[in-house]
N, C-alpha and C positions, 0 to 999 in steps of 0.2 A: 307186467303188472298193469292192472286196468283199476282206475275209477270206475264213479258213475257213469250209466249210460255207455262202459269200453272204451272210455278215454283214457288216454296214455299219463301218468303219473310223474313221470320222467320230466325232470328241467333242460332244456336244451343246451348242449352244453357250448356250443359256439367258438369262437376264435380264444377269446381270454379264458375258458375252461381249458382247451387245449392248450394253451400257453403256459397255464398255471402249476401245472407238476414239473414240467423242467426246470421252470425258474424255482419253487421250494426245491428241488436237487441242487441247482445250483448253488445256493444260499447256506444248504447244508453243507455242501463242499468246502463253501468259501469260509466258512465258521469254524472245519474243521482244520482246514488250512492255517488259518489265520492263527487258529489254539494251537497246534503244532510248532509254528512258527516263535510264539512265547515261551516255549520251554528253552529254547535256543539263546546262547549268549555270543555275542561277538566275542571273538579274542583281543580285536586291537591291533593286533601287531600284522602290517602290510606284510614285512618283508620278507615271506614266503612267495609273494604270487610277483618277484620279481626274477621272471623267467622267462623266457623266449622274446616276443616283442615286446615283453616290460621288463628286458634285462638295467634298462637306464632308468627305471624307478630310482629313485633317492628320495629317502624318510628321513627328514630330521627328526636329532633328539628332543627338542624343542622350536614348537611354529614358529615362525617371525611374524615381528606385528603386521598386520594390513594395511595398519594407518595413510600410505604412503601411496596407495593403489589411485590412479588419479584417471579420469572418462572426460566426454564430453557427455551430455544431457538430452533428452528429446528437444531441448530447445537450440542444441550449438552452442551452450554455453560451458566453461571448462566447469568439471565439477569432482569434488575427490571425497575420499570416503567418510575421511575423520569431519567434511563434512555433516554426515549422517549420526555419527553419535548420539548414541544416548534417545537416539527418535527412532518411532517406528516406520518401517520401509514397508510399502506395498508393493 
């Protein structure tokens, strides 16, 4: 296709043209993945995938608290969870 004068019409299309139809594929991939993914419900229940090297899986019927889990800190000082209560952790 020619302009004025037999110049070329055409936008060049460059590195980020060429980049840009993969990544819309992709995007539509990851969207349809993603929607897919939402129809889907966990069960819950582990204790089918205790087989072969997770034959010593063991599921309580009820967690124990954590309260009692106890670190040291980036600073070397002792620190335990129920520490953290009730605060947000970053």
């Amino acid at each position: 296709m020619s302009g004025f004068r037999g110049e070329s019409t055409k936008t060049p299309v460059g590195w980020a043209g060429r980049l840009a139809s993969p990544l819309r594929l992709l995007a539509v991939c990851a969207a349809l993945y993603g929607a897919s993914a939402c129809g889907t419900k966990p069960s819950g229940d582990i204790r089918p995938l205790a087989k072969g090297a997770m034959e010593k899986l063991v599921v309580a019927e009820k967690p124990p608290p954590a309260g009692g889990i106890k670190a040291v800190d980036a600073a070397g000082k002792p620190a335990a969870l129920a520490d953290f209560k009730g605060r947000w952790c970053w």
